[in-house]
C-alpha positions as CSV (number, residue, x, y, z in Angstrom):
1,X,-124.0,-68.8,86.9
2,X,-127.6,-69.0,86.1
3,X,-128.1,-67.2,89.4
4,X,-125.7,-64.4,88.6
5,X,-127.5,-64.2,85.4
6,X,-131.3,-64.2,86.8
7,X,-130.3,-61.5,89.2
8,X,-129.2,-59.5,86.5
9,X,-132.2,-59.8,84.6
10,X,-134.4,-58.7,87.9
11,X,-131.7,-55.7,88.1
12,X,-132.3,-55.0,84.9
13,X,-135.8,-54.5,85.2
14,X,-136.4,-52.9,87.9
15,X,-134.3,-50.0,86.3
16,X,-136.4,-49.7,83.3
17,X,-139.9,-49.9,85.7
18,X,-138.6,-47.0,87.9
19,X,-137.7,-45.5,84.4
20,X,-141.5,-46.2,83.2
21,X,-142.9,-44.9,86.3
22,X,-140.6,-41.8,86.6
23,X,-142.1,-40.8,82.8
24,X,-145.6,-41.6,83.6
25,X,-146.5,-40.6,87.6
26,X,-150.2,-40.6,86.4
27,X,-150.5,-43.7,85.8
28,X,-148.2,-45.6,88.9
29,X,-151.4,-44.3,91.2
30,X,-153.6,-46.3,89.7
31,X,-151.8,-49.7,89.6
32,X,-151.9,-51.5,92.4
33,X,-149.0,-53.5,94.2
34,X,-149.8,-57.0,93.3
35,X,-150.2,-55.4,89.3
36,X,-146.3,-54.8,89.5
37,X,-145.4,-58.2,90.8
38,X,-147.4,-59.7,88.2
39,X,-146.1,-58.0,85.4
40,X,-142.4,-59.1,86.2
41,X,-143.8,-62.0,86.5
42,X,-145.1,-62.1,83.2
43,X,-142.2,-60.3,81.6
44,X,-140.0,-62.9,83.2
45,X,-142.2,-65.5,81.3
46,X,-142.1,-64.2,77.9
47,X,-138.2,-63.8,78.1
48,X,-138.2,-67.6,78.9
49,X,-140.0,-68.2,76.1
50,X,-137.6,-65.7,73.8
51,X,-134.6,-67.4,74.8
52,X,-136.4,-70.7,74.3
53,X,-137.4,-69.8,70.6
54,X,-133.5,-68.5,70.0
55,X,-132.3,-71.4,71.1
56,X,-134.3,-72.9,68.3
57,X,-133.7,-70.6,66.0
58,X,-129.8,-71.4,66.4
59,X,-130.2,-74.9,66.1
60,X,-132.5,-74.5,63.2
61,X,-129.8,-72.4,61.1
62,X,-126.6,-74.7,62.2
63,X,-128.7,-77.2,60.6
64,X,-129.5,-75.0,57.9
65,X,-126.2,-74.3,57.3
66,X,-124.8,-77.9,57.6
67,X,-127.3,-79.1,54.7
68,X,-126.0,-76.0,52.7
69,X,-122.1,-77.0,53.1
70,X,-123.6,-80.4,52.0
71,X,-125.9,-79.1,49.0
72,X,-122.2,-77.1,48.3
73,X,-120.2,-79.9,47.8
74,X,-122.5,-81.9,45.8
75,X,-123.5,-78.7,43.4
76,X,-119.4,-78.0,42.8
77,X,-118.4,-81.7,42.4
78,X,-121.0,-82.8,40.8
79,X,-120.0,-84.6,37.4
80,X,-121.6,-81.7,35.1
81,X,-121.4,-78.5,35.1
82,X,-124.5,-76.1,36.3
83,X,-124.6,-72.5,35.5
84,X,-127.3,-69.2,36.8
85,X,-127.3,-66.9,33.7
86,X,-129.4,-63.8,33.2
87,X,-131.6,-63.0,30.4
88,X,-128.8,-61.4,28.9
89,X,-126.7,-64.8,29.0
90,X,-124.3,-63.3,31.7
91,X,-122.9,-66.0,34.3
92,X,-124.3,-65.2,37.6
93,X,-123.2,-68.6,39.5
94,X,-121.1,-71.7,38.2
95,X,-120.1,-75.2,40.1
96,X,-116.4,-76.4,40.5
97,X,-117.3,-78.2,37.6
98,X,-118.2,-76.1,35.1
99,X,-115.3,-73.9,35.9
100,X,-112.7,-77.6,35.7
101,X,-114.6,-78.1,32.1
102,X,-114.0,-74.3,30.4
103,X,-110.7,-74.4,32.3
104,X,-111.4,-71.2,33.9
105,X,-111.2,-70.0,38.0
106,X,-114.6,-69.7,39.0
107,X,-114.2,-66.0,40.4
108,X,-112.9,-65.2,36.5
109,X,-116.6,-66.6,35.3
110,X,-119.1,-64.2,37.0
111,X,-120.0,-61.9,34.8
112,X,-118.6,-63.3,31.8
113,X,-121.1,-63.4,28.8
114,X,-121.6,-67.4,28.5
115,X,-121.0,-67.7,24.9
116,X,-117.6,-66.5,25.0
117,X,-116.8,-70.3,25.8
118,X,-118.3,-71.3,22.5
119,X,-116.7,-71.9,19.5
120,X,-117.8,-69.5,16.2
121,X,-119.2,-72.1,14.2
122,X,-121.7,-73.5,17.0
123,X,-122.6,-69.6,18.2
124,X,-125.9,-70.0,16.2
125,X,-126.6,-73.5,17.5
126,X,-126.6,-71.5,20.8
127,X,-128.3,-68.9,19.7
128,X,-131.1,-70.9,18.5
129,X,-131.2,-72.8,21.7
130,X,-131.7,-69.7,23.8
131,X,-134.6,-68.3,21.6
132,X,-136.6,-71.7,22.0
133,X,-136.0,-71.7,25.7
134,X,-137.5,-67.9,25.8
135,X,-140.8,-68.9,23.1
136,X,-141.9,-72.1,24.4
137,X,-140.5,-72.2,28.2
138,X,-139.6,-75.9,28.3
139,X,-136.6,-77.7,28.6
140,X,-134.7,-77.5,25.9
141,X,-131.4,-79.3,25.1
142,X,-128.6,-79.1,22.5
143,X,-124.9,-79.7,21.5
144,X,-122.0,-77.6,21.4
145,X,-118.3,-76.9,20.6
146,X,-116.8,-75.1,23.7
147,X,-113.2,-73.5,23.9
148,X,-111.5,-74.5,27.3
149,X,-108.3,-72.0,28.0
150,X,-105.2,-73.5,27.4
151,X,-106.3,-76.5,26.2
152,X,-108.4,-78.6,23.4
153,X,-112.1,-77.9,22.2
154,X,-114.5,-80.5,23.2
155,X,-118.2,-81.5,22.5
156,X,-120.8,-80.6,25.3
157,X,-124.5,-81.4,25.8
158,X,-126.0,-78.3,27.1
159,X,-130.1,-78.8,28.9
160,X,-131.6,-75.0,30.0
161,X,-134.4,-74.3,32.5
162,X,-136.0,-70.9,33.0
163,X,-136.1,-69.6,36.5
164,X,-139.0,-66.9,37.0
165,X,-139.9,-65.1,40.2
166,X,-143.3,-65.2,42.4
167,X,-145.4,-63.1,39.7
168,X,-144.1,-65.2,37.3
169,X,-141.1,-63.1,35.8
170,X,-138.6,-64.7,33.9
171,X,-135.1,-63.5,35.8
172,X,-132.6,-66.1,35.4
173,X,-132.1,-69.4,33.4
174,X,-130.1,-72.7,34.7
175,X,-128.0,-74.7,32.6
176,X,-126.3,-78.1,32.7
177,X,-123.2,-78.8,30.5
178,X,-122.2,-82.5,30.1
179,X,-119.1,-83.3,28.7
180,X,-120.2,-85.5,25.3
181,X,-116.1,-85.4,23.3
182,X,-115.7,-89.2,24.0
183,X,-119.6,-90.4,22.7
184,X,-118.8,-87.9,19.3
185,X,-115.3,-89.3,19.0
186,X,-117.3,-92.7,18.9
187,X,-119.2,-91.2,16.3
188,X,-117.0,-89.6,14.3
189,X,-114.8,-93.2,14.3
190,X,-118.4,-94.8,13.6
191,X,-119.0,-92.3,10.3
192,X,-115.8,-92.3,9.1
193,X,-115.6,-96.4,9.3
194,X,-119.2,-96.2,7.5
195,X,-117.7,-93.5,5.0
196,X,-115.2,-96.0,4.4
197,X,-117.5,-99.0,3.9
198,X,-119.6,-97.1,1.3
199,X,-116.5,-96.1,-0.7
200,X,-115.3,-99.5,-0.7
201,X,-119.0,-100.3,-1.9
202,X,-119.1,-97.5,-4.5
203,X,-115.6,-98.8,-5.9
204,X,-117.1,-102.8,-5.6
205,X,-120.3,-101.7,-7.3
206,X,-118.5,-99.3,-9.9
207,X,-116.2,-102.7,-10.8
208,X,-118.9,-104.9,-10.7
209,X,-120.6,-102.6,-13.3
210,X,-117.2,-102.2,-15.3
211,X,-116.8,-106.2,-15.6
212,X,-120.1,-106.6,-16.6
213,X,-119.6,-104.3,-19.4
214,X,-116.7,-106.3,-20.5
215,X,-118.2,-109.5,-19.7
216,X,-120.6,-108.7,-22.9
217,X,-117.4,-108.6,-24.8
218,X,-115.6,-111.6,-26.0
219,X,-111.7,-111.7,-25.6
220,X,-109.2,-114.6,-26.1
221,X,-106.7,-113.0,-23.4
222,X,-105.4,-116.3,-22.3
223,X,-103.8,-117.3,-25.5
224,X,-102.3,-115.3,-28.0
225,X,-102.0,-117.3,-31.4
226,X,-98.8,-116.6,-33.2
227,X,-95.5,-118.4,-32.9
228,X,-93.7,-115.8,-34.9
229,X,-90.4,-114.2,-33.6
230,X,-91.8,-110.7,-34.1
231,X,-94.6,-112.1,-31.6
232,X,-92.6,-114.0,-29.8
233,X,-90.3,-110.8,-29.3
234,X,-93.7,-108.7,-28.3
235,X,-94.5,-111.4,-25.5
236,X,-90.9,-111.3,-23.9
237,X,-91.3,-107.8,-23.3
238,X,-94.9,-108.1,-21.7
239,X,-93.0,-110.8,-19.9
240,X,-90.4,-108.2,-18.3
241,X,-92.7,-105.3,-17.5
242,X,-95.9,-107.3,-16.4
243,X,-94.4,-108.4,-12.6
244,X,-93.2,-104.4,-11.6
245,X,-95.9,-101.3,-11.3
246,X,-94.4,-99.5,-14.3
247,X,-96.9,-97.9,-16.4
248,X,-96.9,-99.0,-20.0
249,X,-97.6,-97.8,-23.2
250,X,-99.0,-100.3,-26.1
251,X,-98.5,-98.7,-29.8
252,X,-99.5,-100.3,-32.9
253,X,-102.3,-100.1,-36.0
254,X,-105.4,-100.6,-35.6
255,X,-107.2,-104.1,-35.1
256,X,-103.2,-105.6,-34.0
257,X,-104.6,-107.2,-31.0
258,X,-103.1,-104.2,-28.5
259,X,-105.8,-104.8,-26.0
260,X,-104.8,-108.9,-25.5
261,X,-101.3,-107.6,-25.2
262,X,-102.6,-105.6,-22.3
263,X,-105.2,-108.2,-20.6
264,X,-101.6,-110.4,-20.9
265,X,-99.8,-107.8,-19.2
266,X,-102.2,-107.1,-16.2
267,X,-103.2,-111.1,-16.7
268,X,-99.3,-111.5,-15.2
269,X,-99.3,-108.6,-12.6
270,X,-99.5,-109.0,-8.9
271,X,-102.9,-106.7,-9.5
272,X,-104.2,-109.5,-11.5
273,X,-106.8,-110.4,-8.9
274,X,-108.4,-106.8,-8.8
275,X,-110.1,-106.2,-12.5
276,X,-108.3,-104.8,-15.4
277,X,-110.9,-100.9,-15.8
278,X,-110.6,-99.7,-19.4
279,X,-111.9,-96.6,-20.8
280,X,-112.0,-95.1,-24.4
281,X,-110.3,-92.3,-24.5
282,X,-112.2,-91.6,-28.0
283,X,-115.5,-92.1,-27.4
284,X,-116.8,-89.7,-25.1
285,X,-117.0,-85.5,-25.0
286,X,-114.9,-83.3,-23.1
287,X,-117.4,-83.2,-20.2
288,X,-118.2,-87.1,-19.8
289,X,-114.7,-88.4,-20.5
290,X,-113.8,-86.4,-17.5
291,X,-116.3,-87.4,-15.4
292,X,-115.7,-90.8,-16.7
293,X,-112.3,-90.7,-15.7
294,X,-112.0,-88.9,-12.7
295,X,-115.9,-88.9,-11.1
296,X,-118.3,-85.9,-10.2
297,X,-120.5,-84.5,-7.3
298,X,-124.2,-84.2,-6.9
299,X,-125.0,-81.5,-9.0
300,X,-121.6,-80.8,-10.8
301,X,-123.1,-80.3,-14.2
302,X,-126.7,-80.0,-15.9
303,X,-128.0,-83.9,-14.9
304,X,-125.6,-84.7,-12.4
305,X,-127.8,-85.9,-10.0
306,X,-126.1,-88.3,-7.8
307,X,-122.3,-88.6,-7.2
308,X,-120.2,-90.8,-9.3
309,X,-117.3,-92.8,-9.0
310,X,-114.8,-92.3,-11.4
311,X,-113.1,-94.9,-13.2
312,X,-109.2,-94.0,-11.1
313,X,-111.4,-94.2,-7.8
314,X,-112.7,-97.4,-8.8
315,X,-109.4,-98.7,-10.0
316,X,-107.3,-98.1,-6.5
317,X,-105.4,-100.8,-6.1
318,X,-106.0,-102.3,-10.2
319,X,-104.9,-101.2,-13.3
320,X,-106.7,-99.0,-15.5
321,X,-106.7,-99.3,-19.6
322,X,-106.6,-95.7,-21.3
323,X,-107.5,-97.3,-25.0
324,X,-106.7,-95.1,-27.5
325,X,-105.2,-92.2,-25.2
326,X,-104.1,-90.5,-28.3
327,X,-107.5,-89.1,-28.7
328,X,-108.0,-88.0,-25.3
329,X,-108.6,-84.4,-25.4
330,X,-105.7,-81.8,-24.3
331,X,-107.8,-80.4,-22.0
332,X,-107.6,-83.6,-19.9
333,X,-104.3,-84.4,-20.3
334,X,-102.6,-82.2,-17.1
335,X,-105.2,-83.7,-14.9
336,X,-104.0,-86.9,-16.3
337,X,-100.0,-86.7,-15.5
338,X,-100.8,-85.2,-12.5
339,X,-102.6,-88.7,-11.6
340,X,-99.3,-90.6,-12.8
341,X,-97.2,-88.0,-11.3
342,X,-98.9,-87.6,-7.3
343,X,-101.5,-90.3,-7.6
344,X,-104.2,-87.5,-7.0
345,X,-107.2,-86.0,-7.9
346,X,-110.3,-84.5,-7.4
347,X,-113.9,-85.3,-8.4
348,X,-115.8,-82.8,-10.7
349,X,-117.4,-80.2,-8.5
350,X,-114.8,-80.9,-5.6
351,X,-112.2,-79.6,-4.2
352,X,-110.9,-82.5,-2.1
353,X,-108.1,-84.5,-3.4
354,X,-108.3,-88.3,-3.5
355,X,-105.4,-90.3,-3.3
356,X,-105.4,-93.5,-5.6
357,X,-102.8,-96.4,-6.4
358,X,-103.5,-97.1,-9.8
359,X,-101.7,-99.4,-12.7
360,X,-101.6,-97.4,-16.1
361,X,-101.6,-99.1,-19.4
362,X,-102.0,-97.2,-22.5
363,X,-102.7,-98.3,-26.2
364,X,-102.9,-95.9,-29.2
365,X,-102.5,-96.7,-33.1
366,X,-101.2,-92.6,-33.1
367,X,-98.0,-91.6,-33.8
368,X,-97.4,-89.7,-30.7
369,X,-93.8,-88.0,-31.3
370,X,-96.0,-86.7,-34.0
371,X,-98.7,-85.6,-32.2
372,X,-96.8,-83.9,-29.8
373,X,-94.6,-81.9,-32.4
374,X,-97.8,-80.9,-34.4
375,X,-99.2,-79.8,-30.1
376,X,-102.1,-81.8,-29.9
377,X,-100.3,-84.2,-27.2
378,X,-98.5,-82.8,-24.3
379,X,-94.8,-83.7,-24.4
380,X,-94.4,-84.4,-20.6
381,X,-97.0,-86.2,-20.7
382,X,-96.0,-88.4,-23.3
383,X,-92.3,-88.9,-21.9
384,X,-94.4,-90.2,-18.2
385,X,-95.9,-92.7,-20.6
386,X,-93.2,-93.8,-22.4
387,X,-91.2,-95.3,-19.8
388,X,-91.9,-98.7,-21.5
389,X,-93.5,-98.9,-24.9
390,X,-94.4,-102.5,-26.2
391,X,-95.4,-102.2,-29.9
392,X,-97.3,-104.9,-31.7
393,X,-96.1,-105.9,-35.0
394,X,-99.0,-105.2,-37.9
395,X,-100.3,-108.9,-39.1
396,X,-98.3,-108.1,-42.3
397,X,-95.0,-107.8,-40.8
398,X,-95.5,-111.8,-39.2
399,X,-97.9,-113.5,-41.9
400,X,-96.1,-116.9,-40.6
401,X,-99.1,-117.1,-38.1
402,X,-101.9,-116.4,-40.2
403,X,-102.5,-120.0,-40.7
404,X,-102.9,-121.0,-37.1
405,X,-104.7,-117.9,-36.5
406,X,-107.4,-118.8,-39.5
407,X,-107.7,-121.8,-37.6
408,X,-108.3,-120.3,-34.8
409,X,-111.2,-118.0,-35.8
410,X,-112.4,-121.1,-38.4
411,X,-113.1,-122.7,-35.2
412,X,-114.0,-120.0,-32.8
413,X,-117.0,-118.9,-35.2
414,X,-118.1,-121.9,-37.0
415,X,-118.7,-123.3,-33.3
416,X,-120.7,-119.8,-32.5
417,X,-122.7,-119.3,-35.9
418,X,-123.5,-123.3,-36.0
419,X,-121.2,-124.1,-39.4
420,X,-118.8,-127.1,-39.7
421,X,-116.1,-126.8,-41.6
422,X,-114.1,-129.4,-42.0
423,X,-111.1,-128.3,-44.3
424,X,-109.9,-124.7,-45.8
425,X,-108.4,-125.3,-48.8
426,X,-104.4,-124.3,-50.1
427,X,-105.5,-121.8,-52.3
428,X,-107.9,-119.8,-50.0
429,X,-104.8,-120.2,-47.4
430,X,-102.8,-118.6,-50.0
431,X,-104.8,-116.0,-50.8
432,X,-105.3,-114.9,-47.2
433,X,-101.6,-114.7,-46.8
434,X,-100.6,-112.6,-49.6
435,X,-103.5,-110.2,-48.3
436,X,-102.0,-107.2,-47.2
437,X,-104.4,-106.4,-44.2
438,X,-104.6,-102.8,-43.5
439,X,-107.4,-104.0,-40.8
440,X,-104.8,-106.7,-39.2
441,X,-106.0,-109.4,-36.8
442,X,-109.5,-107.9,-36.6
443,X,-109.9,-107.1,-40.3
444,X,-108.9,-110.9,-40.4
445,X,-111.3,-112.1,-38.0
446,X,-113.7,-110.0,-40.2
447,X,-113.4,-111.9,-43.3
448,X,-113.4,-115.3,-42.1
449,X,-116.6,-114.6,-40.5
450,X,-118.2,-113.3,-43.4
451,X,-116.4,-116.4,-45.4
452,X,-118.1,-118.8,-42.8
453,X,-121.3,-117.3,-43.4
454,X,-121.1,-117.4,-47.3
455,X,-120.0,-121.2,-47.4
456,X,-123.0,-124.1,-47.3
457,X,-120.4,-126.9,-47.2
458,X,-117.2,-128.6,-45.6
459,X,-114.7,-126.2,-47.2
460,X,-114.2,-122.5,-46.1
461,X,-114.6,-119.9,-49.3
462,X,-113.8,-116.3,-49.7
463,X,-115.6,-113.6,-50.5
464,X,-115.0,-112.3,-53.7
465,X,-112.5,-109.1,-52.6
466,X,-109.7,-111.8,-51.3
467,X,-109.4,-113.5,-54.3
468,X,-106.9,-111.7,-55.8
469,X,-103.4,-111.3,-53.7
470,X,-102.4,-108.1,-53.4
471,X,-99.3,-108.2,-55.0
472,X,-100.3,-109.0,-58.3
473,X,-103.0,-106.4,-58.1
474,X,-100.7,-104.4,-60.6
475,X,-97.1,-104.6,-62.2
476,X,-96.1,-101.2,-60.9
477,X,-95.0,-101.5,-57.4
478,X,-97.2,-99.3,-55.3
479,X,-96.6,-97.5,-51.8
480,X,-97.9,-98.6,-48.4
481,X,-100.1,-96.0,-48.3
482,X,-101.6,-96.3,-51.7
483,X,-102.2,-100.1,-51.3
484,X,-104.4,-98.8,-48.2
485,X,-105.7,-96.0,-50.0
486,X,-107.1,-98.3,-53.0
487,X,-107.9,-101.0,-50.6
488,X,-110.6,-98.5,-48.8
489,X,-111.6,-97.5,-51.5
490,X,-112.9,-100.4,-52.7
491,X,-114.7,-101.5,-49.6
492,X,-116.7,-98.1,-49.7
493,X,-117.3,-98.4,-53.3
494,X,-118.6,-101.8,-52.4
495,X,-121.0,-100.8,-49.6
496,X,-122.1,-97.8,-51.9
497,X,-120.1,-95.2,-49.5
498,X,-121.7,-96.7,-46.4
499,X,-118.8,-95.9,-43.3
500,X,-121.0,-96.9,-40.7
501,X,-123.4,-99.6,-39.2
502,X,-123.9,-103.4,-40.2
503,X,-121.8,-104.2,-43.4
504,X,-120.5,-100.9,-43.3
505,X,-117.1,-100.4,-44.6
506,X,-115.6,-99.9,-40.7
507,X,-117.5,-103.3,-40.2
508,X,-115.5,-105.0,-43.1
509,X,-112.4,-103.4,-43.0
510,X,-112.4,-104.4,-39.0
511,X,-111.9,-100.5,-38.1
512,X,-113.2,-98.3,-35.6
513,X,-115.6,-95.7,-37.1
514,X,-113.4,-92.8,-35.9
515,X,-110.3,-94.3,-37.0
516,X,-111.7,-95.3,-40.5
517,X,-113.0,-91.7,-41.0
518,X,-109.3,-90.2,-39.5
519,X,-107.6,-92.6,-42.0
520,X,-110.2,-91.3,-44.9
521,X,-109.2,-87.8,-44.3
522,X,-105.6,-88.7,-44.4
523,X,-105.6,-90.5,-47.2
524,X,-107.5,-88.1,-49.4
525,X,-110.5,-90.1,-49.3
526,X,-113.6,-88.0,-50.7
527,X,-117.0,-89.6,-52.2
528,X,-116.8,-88.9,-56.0
């Protein structure tokens, strides 16, 4: 066969010499013989020497072409996606991959503008990440929300190259695109556990603050001194309600002793392990009561500059005291009964709702049916809170336990102010009990403090305003509110009109300032 094909080459050149001499005549005279031989000759060589550098060349591009197939498979199955764009962000090329991750055929991507796979609120990220690549020329790298077809979005880590021709022309970029949805679920998991550490902390750090508060106060929660059946009734119904999550509502006067009732209450409740949170519903404006109550954001009002837990955050899971939620202002009181009604709110300057599982105990010395029917308490509001009311019985309406609750305070404050007093004689006994105390137990508490402090020896003595009982103050029998009226009276004629501060006449009387003042305008009570 390699004969067949020699003879053919010979053939084959003879027919284009006789062609070459048959154009040019002129020039066959002047080559000799031998010239002819040797030039087959040498054309003979130099087509060995063609085939010879074919061959090569064949075996050079099978290899070629066998690295290629290889360089194929690891550029499609590799474990990120590559992408060729063009300046204009067009896909030019894309691996199995990347096409697998966008969810995509990889015939559909060419051509497609990449950012179509992108979701709207990371288009900027991109866009960002494209005009760094263009200023500065280096690698850069960022993370992105991509849509894949038919099928979840998920986080990707995208890393860009420029690609510039031999005269140093930018004309394509390469990117990577590593799938990153299982490291940000990790992190999203990580900041929402964190999120919930530091609310736990905010609501540990808000009670923490709260006890402390009340932990400067002095309360005698774990016994209530009275053996009374009006008390005794008052305890049986703390009894019932204190073991269920039913919010209560504790009327009576002023200075009855309504917050013991509630510490007893809570004291008795499976919540009694998480702190009892009160707020007064009468001491703050419009403004900081909410904020008190329900919390604010960074910047919600004029000096709101860090966010605040409200006092129903903190409470989750304890029982919040609303003290004197009679005063709270109607402007508070939907947000309120939405709170007992869902068990939601939302923080000043906020629009996401918090969920909550709080205990509500009210106390108020207000006539609410009143209140509501003159509009300045909201009647649904009032029925939510009035599931159980528990009302403490005014000191004159059980004067049977004034004597062991003399005792108790004899002892209580002599211990405190350094005193020993060793007896407290009939008379002063009898005196105190015939009082008609529009204060009650506080007003009480009052005057045997200042009693201690007036007597040098053994025995306890009165001030001077006791002395007298108040039923023999005159022959004509006086009403309720006319005893009160004359009785505040005097205490402001005594401190020269003073209502306020130390030895004021809210000091003596054992009544908050507001309340003395709302009982003043009441009453009729003007300084001559």
């Amino acid at each position: 066969m390699k004969n067949d094909k020699n003879k053919s080459y010979k053939n084959e050149l003879r027919d284009r010499a006789e062609e070459f001499i048959n154009k040019n005549p002129s020039v066959i005279k002047e080559i000799q013989p031998g010239d002819i031989k040797k030039l087959i000759e040498d054309l003979q060589i130099h087509e060995v020497e063609l085939e010879i550098q074919n061959q090569e060349l064949r075996r050079s591009q099978l290899e070629i072409e066998a690295a290629r197939d290889k360089y194929s498979d690891l550029y499609d199955f590799a474990p990120f996606g590559y992408l060729t764009l063009s300046e204009k962000g067009l896909i030019l090329e894309a691996n199995l991959t990347s096409a697998h991750m966008l969810g995509v055929e990889r015939s559909l991507l060419i051509g497609e503008p990449f950012s179509r796979f992108i979701t709207s609120d990371t288009q900027d990220v991109f866009y960002f990440h494209r005009k760094k690549l263009f200023e500065t020329e280096n690698k850069q790298t960022c993370e992105l929300k991509f849509l894949k077809k038919d099928g979840p979005q998920f986080y990707a880590q995208l890393e860009s190259i420029l690609i510039k021709d031999t005269e140093g022309n930018i004309i394509q970029t390469r990117t990577a695109i590593s799938d990153i949805s299982e490291r940000k679920r990790v992190e999203l998991e990580l900041r929402e556990a964190l999120s919930e550490i530091k609310r736990l902390k905010d609501q540990l750090e808000a009670e923490r603050t709260y006890l402390q508060e009340e932990i400067k106060l002095e309360y005698n929660h774990e016994n209530i001194i009275g053996q009374s059946d009006e008390l005794k009734y008052t305890l049986y119904k703390v009894e019932q309600i204190a073991p269920t999550d039913t919010d209560v509502i504790v009327l009576g006067e002023t200075g009855t002793g309504k917050e013991l009732i509630v510490r007893a209450i809570h004291g008795s409740s499976l919540r009694k392990d998480r702190p009892l949170l009160k707020i007064n519903c009468a001491t703050l404006p419009l403004h900081l009561m909410e904020s008190e109550l329900f919390g604010h954001e960074r910047g919600a009002f004029t000096g709101a500059f860090d966010r605040r837990v409200g006092r129903f955050e903190a409470a989750n899971g304890a029982t919040l005291f609303l003290d004197e939620i009679g005063e709270l202002p109607l402007e508070l009181q939907p947000k309120l009964l939405r709170v007992i009604q869902d068990g939601e709110f939302e923080r000043l300057g906020s629009s996401r709702s918090i969920k909550v599982d709080v205990r509500i105990i009210a106390a108020t010395n207000r006539n609410l049916e009143e209140e509501v029917r003159s509009g300045r308490f909201r009647e649904d509001l009032w029925y939510r809170l009035n599931i159980f009311p528990i009302t403490v019985p005014a000191l004159r309406e059980h004067l049977k336990d004034i004597p062991q609750l003399v005792e108790y305070y004899v002892d209580k404050i002599s211990r405190r102010l350094g005193k020993s007093i060793k007896s407290i004689p009939t008379n002063v006994m009898n005196t105190l009990q015939n009082y008609h105390w529009p204060g009650n137990v506080r007003e009480l508490e009052n005057v045997i403090e200042r009693a201690l402090i007036n007597s040098s020896g053994p025995k306890l003595r009165l001030m001077d305003e006791l002395r007298t009982p108040h039923k023999d103050l005159t022959t004509t029998p006086k009403t309720m509110e006319k005893v009160e009226r004359d009785h505040i009276v005097r205490v402001l004629e005594q401190t020269h009109w003073k209502v306020s501060g130390k030895n004021g006449a809210s000091e003596i009387l054992g009544l908050n300032v507001s309340t003395l003042r709302a009982r003043m305008r009441k009453l009729g009570i003007r300084r001559p």
